[in-house]
Residue frames as a rotation matrix with the C-alpha (Angstrom) as fourth column:
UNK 1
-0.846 -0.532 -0.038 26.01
-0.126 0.269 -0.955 17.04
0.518 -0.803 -0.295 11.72
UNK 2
-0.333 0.763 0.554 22.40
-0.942 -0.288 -0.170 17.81
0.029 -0.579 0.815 13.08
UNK 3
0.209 0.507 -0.837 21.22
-0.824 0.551 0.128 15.13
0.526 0.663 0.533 10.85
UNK 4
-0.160 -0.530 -0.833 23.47
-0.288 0.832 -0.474 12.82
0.944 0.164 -0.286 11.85
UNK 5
-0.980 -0.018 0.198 23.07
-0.199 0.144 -0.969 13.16
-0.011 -0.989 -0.145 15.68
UNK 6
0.017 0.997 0.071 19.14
-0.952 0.038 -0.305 13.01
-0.307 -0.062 0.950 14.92
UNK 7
0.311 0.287 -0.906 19.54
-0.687 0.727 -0.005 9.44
0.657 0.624 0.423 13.45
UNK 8
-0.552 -0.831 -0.069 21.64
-0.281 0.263 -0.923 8.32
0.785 -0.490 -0.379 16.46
UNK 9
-0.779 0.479 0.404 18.93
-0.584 -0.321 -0.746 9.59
-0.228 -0.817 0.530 18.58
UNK 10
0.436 0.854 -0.283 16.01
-0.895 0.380 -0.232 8.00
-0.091 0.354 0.931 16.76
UNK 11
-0.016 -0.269 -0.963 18.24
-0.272 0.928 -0.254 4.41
0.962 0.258 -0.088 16.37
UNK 12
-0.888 -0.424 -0.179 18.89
0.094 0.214 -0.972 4.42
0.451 -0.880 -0.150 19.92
UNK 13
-0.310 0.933 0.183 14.70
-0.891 -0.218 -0.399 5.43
-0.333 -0.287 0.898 20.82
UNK 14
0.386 0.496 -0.778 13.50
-0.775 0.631 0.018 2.44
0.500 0.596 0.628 18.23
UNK 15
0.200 -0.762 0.617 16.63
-0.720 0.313 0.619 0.13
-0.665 -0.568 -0.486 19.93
UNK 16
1.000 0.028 0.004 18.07
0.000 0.141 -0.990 -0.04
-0.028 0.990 0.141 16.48
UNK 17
0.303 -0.913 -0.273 21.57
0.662 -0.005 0.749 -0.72
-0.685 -0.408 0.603 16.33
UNK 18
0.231 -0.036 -0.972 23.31
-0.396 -0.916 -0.060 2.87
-0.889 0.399 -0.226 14.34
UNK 19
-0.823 -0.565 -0.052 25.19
-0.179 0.173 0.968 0.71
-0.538 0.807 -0.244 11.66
UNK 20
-0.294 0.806 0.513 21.59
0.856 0.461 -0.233 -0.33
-0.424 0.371 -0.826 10.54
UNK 21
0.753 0.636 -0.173 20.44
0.343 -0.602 -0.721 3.16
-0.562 0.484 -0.671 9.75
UNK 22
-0.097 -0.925 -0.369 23.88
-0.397 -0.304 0.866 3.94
-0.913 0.230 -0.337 8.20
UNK 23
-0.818 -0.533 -0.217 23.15
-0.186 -0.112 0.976 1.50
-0.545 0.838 -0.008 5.49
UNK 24
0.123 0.907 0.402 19.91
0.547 0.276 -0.790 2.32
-0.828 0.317 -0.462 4.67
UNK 25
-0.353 -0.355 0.866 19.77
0.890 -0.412 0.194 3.97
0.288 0.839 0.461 0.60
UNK 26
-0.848 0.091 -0.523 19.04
0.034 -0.974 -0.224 7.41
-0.529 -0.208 0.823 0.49
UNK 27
-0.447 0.886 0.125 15.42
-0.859 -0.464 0.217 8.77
0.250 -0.011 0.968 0.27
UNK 28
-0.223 0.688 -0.690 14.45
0.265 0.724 0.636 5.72
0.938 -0.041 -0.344 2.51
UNK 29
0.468 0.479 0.743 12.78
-0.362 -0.663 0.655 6.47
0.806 -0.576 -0.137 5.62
UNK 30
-0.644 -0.763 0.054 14.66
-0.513 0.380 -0.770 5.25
0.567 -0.524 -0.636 8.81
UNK 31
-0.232 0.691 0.685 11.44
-0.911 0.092 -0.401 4.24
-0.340 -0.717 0.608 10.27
UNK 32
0.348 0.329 -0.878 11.20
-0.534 0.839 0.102 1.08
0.770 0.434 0.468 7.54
UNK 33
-0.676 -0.691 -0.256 13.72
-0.369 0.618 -0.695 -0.53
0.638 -0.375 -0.672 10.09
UNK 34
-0.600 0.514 0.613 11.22
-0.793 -0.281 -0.541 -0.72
-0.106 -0.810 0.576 12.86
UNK 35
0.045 0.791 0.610 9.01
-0.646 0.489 -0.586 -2.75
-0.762 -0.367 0.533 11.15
UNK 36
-0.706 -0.451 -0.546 11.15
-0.682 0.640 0.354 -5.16
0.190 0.622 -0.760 8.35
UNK 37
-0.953 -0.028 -0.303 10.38
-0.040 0.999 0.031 -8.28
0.301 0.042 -0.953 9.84
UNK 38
-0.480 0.871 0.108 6.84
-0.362 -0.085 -0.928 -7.37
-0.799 -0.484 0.356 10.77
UNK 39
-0.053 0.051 -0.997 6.29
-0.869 -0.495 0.021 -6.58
-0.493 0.867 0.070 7.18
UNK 40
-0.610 -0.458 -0.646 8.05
-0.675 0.728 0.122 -9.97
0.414 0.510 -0.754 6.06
UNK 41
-0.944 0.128 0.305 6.66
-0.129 0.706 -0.697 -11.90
-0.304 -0.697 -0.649 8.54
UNK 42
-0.001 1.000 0.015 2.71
-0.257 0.014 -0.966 -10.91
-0.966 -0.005 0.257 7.55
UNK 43
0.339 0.413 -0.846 2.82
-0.934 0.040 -0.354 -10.92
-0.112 0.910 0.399 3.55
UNK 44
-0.718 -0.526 -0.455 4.52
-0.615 0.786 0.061 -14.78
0.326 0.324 -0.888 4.19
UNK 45
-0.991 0.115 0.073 1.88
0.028 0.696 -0.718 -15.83
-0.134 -0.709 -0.692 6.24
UNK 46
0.072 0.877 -0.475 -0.86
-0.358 -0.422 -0.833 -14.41
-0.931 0.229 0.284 4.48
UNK 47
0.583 0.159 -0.797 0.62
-0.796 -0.083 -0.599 -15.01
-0.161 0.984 0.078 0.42
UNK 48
0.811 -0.584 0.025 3.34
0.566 0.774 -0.283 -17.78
0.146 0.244 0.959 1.16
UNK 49
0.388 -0.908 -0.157 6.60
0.112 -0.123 0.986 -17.63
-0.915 -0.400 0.054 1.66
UNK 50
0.022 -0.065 0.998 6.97
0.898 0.439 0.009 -17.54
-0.439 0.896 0.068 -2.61
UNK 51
0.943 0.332 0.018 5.24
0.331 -0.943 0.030 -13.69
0.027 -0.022 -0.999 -2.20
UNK 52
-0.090 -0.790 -0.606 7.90
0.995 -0.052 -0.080 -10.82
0.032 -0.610 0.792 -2.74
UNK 53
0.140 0.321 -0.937 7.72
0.835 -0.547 -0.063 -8.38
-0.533 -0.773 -0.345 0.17
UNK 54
-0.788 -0.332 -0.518 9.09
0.387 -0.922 0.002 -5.15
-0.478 -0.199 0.855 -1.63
UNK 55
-0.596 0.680 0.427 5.93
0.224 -0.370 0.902 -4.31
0.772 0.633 0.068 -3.49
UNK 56
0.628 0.572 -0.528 4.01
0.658 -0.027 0.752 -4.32
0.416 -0.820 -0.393 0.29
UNK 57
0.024 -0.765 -0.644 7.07
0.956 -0.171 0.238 -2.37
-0.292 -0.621 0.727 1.34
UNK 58
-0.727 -0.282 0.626 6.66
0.677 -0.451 0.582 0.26
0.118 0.847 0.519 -1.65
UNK 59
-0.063 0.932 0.357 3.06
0.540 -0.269 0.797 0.84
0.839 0.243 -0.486 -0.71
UNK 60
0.441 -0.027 -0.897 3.83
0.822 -0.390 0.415 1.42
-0.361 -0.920 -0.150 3.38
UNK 61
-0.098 -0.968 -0.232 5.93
0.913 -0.180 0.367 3.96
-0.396 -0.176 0.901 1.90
UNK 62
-0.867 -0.002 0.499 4.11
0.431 -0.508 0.746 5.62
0.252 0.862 0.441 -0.22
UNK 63
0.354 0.935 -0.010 0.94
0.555 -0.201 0.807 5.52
0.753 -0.292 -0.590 1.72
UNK 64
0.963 0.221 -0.155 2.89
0.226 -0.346 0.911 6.81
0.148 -0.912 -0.383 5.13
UNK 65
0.186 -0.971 0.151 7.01
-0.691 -0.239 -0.682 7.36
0.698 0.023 -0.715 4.56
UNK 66
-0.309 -0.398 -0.864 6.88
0.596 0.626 -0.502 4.73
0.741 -0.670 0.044 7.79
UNK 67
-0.894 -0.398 0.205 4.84
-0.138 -0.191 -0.972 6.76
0.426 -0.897 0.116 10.16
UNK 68
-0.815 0.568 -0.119 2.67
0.573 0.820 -0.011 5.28
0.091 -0.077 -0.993 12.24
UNK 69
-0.168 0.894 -0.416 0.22
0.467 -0.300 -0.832 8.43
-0.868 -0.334 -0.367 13.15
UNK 70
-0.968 -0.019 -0.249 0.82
-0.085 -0.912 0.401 10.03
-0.235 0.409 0.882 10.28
UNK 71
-0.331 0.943 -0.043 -2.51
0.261 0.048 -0.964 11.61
-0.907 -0.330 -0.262 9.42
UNK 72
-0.992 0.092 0.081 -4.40
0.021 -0.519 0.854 13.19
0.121 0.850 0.513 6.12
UNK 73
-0.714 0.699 -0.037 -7.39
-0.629 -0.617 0.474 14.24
0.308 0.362 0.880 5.38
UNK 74
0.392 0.826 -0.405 -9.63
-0.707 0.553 0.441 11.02
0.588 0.114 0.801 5.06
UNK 75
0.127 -0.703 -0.700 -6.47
0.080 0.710 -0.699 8.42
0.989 0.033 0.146 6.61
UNK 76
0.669 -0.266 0.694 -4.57
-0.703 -0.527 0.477 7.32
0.239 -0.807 -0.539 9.13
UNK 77
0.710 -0.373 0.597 -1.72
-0.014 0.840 0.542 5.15
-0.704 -0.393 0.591 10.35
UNK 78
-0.095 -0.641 0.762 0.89
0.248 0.726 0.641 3.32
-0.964 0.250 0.090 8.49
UNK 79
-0.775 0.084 0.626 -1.07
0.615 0.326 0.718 2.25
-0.144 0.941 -0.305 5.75
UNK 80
-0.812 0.426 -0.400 -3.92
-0.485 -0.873 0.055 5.27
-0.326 0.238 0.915 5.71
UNK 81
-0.688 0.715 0.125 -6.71
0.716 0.640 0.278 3.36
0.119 0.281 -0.952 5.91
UNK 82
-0.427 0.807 0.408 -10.06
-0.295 -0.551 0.781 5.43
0.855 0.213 0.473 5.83
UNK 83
-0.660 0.331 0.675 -12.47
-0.505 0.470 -0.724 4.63
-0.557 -0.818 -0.144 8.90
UNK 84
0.344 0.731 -0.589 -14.67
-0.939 0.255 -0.231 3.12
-0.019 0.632 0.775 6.35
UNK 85
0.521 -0.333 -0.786 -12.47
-0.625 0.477 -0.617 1.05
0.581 0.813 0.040 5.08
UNK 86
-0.326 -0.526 0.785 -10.88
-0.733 -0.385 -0.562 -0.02
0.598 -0.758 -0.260 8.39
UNK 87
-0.171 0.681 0.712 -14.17
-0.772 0.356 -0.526 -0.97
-0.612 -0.640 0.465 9.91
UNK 88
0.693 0.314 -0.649 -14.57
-0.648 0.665 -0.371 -3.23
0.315 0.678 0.665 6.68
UNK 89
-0.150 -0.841 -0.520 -11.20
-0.372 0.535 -0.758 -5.19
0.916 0.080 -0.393 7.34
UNK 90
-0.691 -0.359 0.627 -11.88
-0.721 0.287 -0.630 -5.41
0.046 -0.888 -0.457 10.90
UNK 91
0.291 0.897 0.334 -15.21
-0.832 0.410 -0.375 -6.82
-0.473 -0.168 0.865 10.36
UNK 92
0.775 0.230 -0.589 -14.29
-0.577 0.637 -0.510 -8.92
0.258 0.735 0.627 7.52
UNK 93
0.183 -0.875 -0.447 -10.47
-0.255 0.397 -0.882 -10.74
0.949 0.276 -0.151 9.56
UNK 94
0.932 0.337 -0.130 -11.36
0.044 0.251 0.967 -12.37
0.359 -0.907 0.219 12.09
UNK 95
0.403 -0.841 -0.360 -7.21
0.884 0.460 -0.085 -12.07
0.237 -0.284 0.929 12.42
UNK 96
-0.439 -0.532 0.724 -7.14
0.235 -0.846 -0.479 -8.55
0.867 -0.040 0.497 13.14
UNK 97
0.247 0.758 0.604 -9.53
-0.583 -0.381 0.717 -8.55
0.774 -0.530 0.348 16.07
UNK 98
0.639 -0.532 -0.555 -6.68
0.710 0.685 0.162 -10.61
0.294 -0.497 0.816 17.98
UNK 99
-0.507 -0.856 0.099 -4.78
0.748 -0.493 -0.445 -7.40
0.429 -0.152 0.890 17.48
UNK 100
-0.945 -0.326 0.033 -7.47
0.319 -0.939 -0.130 -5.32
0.073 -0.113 0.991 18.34
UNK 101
-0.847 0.462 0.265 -10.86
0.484 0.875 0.022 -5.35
-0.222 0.146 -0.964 19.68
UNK 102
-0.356 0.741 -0.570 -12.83
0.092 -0.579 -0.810 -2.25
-0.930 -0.341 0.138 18.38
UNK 103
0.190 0.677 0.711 -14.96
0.489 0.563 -0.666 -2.52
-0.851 0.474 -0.224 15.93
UNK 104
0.977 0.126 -0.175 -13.50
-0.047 -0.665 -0.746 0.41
-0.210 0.736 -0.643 13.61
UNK 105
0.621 -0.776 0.111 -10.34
0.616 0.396 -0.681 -1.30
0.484 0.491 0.724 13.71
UNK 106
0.719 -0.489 -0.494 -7.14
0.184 -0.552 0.813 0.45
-0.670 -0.675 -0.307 14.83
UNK 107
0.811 -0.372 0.452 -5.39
0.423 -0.161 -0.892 1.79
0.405 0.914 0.027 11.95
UNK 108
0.626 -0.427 0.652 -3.11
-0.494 -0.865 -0.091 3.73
0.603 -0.265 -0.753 14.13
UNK 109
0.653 -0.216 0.726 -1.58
-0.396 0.719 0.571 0.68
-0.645 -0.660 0.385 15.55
UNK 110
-0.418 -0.603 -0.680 1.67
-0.906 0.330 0.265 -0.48
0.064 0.727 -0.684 13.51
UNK 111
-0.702 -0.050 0.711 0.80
-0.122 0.991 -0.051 -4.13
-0.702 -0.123 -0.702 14.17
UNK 112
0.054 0.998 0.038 -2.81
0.475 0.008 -0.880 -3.90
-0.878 0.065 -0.474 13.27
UNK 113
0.175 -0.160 -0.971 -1.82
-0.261 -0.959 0.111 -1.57
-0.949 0.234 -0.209 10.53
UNK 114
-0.291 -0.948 -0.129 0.24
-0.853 0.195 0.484 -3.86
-0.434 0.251 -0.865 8.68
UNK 115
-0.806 0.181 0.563 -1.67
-0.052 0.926 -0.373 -7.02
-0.589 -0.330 -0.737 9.13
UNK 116
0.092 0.940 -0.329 -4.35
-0.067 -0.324 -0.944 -4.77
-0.994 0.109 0.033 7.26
UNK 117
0.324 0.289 -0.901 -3.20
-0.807 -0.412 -0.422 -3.73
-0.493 0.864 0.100 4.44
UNK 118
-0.842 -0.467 -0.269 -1.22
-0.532 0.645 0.548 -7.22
-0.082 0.605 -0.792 3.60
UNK 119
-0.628 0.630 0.457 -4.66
0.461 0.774 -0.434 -8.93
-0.627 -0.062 -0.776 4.20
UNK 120
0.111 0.242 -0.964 -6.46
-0.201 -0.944 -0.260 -5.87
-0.973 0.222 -0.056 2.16
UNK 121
-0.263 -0.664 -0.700 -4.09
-0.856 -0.175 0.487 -6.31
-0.446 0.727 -0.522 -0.63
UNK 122
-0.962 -0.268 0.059 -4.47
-0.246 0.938 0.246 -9.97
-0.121 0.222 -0.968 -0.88
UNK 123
-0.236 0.884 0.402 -8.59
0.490 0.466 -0.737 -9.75
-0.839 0.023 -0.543 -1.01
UNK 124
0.533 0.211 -0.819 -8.62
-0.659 -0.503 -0.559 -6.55
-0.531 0.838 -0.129 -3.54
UNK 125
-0.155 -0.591 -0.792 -6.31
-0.937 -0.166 0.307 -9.06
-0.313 0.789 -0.528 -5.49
UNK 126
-0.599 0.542 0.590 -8.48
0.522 0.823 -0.225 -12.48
-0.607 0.173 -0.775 -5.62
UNK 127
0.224 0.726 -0.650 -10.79
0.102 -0.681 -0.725 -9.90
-0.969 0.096 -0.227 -6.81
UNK 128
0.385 -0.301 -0.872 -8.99
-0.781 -0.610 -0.135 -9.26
-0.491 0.733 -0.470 -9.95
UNK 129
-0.042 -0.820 0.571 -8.39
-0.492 0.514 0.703 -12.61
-0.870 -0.251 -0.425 -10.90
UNK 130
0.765 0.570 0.302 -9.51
0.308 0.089 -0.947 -12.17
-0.566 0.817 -0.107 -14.33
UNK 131
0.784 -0.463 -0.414 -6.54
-0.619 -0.631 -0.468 -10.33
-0.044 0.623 -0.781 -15.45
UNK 132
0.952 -0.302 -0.040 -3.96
0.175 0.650 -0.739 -12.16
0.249 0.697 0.672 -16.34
UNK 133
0.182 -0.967 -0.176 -0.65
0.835 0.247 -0.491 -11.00
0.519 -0.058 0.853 -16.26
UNK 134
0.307 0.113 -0.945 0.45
0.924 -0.274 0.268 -9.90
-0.228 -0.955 -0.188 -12.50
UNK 135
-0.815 -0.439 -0.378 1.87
0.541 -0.810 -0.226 -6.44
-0.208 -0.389 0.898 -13.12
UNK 136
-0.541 0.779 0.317 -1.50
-0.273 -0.519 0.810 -5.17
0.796 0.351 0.494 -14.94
UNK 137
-0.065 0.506 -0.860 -2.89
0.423 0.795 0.435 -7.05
0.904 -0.336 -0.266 -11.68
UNK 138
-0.472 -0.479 -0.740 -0.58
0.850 -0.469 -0.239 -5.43
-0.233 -0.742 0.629 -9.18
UNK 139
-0.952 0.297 0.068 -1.97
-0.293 -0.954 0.069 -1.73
0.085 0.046 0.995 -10.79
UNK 140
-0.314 0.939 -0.140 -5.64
-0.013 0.143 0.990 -2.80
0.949 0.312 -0.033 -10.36
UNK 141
0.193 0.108 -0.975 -5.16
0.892 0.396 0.220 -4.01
0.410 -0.912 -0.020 -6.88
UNK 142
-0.655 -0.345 -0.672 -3.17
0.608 -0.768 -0.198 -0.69
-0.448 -0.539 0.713 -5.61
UNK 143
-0.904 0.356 0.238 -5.53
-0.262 -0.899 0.351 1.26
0.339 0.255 0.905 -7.66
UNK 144
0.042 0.900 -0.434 -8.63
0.499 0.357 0.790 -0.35
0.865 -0.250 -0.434 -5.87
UNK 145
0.233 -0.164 -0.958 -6.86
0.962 0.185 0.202 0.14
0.144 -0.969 0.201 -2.66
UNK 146
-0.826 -0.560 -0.069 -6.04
0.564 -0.824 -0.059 3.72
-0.024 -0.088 0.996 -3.40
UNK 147
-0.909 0.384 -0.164 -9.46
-0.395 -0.665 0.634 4.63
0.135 0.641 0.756 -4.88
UNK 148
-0.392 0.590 0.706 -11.62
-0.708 0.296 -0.641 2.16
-0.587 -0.751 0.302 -4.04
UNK 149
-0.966 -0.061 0.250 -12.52
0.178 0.545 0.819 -0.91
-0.186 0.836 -0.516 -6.66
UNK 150
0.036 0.999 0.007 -16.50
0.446 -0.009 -0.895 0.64
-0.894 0.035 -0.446 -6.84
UNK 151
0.397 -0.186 -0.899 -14.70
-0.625 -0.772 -0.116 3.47
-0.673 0.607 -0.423 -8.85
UNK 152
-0.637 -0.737 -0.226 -12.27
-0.681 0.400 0.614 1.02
-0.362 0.545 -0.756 -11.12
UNK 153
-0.750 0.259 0.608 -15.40
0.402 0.909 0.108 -0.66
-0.525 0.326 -0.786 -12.09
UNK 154
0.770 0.516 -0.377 -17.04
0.062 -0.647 -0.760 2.25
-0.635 0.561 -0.530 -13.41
UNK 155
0.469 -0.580 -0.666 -14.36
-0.672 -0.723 0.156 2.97
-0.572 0.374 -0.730 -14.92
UNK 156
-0.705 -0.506 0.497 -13.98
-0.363 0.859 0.360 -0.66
-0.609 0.073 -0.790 -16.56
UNK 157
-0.283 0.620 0.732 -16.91
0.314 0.781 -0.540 -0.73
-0.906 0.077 -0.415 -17.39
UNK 158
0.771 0.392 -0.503 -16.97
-0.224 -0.573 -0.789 2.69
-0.597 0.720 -0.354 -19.42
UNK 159
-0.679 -0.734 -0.017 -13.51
-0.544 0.487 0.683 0.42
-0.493 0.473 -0.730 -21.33
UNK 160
-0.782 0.016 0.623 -16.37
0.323 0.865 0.384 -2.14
-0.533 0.502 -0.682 -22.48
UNK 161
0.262 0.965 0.026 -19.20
0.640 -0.154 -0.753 -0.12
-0.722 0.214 -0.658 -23.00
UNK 162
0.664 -0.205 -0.719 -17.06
-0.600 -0.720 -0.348 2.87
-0.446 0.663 -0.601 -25.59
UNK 163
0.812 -0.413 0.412 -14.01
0.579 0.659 -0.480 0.50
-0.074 0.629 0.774 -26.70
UNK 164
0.573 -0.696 0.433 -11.51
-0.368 -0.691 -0.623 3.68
0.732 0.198 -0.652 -26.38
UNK 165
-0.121 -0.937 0.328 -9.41
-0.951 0.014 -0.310 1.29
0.286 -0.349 -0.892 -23.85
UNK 166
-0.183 0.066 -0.981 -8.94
-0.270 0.956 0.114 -1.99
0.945 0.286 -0.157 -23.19
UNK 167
0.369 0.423 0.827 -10.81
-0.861 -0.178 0.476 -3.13
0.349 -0.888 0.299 -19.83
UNK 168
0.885 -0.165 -0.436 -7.98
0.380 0.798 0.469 -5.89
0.270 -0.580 0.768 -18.61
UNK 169
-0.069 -0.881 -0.468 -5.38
0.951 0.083 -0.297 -3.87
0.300 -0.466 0.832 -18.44
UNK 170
0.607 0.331 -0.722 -4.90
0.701 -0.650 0.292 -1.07
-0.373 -0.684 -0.627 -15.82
UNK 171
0.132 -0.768 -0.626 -1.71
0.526 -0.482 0.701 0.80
-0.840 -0.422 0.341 -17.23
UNK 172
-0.882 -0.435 -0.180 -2.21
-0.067 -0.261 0.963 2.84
-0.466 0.861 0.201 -20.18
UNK 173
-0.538 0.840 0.066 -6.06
-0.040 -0.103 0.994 2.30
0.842 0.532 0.089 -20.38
UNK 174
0.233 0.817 0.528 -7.90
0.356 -0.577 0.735 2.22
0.905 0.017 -0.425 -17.47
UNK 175
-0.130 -0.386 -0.913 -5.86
0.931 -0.365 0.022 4.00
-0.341 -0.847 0.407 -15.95
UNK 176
-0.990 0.144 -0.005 -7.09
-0.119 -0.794 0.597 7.17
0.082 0.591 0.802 -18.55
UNK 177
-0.446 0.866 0.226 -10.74
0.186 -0.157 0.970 6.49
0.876 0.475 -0.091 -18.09
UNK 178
-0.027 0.873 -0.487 -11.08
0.929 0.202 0.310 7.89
0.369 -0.444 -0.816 -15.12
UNK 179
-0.727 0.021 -0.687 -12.81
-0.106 -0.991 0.082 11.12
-0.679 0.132 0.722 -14.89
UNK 180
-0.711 0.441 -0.548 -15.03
-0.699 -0.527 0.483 9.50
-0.076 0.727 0.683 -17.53
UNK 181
-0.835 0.373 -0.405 -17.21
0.391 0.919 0.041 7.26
0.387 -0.125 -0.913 -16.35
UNK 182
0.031 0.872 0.489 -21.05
-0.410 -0.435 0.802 8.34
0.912 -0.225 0.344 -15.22
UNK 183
0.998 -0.036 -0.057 -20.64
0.000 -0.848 0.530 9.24
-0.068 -0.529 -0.846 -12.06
UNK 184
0.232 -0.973 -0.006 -16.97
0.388 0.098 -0.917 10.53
0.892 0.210 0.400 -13.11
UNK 185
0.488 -0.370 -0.791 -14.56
0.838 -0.054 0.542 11.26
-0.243 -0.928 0.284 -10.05
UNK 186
0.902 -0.256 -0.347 -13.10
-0.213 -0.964 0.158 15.10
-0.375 -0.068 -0.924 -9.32
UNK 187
0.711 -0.701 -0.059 -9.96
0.150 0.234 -0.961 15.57
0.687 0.674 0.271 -11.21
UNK 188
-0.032 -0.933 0.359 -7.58
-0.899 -0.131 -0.418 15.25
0.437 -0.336 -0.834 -8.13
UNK 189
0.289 0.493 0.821 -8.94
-0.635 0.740 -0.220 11.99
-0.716 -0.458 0.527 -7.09
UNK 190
0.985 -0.063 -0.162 -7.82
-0.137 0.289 -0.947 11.22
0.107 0.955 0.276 -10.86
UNK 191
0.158 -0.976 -0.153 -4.37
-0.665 0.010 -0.747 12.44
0.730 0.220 -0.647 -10.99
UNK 192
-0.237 -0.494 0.836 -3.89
-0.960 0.253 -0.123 10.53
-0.151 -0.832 -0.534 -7.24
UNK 193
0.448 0.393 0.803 -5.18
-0.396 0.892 -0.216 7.44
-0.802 -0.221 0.555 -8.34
UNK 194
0.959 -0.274 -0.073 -3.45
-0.034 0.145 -0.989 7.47
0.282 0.951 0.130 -11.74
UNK 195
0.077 -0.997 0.003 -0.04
-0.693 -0.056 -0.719 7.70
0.717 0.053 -0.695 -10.21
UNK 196
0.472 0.222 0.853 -0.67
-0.870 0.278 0.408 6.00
-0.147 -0.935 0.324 -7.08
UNK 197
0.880 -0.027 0.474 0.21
0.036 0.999 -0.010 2.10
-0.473 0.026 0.881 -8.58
UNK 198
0.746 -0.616 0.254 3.01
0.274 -0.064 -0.960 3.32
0.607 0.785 0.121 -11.21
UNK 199
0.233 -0.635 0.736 4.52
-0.728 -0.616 -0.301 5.28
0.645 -0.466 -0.606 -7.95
UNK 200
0.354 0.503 0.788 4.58
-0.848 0.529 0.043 2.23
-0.395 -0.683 0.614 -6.02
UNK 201
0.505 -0.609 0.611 6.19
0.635 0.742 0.216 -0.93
-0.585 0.279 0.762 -8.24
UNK 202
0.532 -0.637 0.558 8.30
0.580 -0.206 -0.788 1.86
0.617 0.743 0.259 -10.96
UNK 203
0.341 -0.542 0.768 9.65
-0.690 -0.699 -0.188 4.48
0.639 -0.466 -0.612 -7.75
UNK 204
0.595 0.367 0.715 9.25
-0.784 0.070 0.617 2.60
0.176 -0.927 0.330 -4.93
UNK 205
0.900 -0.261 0.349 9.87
0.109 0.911 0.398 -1.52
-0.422 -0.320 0.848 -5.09
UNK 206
0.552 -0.818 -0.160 13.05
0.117 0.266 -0.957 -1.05
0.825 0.510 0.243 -6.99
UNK 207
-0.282 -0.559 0.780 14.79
-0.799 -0.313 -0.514 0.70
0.531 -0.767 -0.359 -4.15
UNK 208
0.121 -0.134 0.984 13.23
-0.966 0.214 0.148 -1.57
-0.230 -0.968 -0.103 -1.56
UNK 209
0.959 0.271 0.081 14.06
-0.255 0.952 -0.169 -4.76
-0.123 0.142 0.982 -3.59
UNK 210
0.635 -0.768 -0.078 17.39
0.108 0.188 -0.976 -4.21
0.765 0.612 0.203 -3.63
UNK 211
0.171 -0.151 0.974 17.41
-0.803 -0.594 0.049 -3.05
0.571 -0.790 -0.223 -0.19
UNK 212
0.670 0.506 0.544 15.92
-0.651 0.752 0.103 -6.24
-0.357 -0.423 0.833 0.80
UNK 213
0.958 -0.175 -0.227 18.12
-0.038 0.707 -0.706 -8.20
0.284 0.685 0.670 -1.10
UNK 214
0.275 -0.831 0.484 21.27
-0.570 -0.546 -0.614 -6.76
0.775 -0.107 -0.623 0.82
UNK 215
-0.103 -0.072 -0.992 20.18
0.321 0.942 -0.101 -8.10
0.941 -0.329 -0.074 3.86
């Protein structure tokens, strides 16, 4: 009953009609509603209108459940951008500095948030346009964006330089060689970066492609 009167309350704060959070699946946040068509709206106008959204949906989720301050350690926002990493996007999109005009970006802004990581996503993945076939793509890209692509290129490179994995694909090879590259990363930086892309398109986009597909 609590529950229920707390979703009422939080549809009626967002000005969400209630039947909307009613059919939302279970273990999705109610907060996706908020920002659907934001979501849609940026990865069409950024990847085409051809792009589908639940893989950009999968990540907001995973990176933030859907909240906008949420915080961590190194993050923030939405999409948990670093301030590094932030100040790089803001510098480098001349289309986020319409949403926002400080130089370290606003990560803590849903708009600005959003606008990031689909534009983010879409440079770490030109980047990778050696690999071939998109799902070994899709784990490179989210593991750049999780980890950073300096690391995933050590860690590529120690695939060509030993032969113990195959340095085009990310799932099942280098996704195991890191930790063993010269400088190797701390072994929780591993495990979070090793699940990070698999948790994302095998947990994640199913649920919100089918969501999406409902209507």
């Amino acid at each position: 009953m609590a529950l229920c009167l707390w979703l009422i309350m939080y549809a009626l704060w967002c000005g969400l009609p209630t039947w909307a959070l009613a059919q939302l699946p279970a273990g999705m946040p109610p907060g996706v509603l908020r920002y659907r068509a934001q979501v849609v709206r940026e990865v069409h106008f950024t990847w085409g209108v051809q792009q589908p959204v639940a893989v950009f949906f999968a990540q907001l989720h995973q990176e933030s459940a859907w909240h906008a301050a949420a915080r961590s350690r190194y993050a923030s926002g939405l999409a948990q951008f670093t301030p590094g990493t932030a100040r790089a996007a803001q510098t480098r999109f001349a289309t986020l500095q319409t949403l926002c005009a400080d130089a370290a970006g606003c990560p803590l802004q849903p708009a600005w948030a959003i606008r990031a990581l689909v534009l983010w996503d879409r440079f770490l993945y030109q980047h990778r346009n050696l690999v071939q076939q998109a799902e070994e793509r899709w784990g490179f890209t989210l593991a750049d964006y999780n980890g950073g692509p300096g690391w995933i290129n050590r860690e590529i490179l120690y695939c060509r330089q030993f032969g113990t994995c195959d340095p085009t694909r990310y799932f099942g090879e280098v996704q195991w060689a890191c930790g063993r590259s010269t400088p190797a990363r701390v072994p929780w930086a591993c495990a979070e970066n090793r699940q990070y892309p698999a948790q994302i398109l095998y947990r994640w986009r199913p649920l919100y492609t089918r969501w999406l597909a409902s209507g």
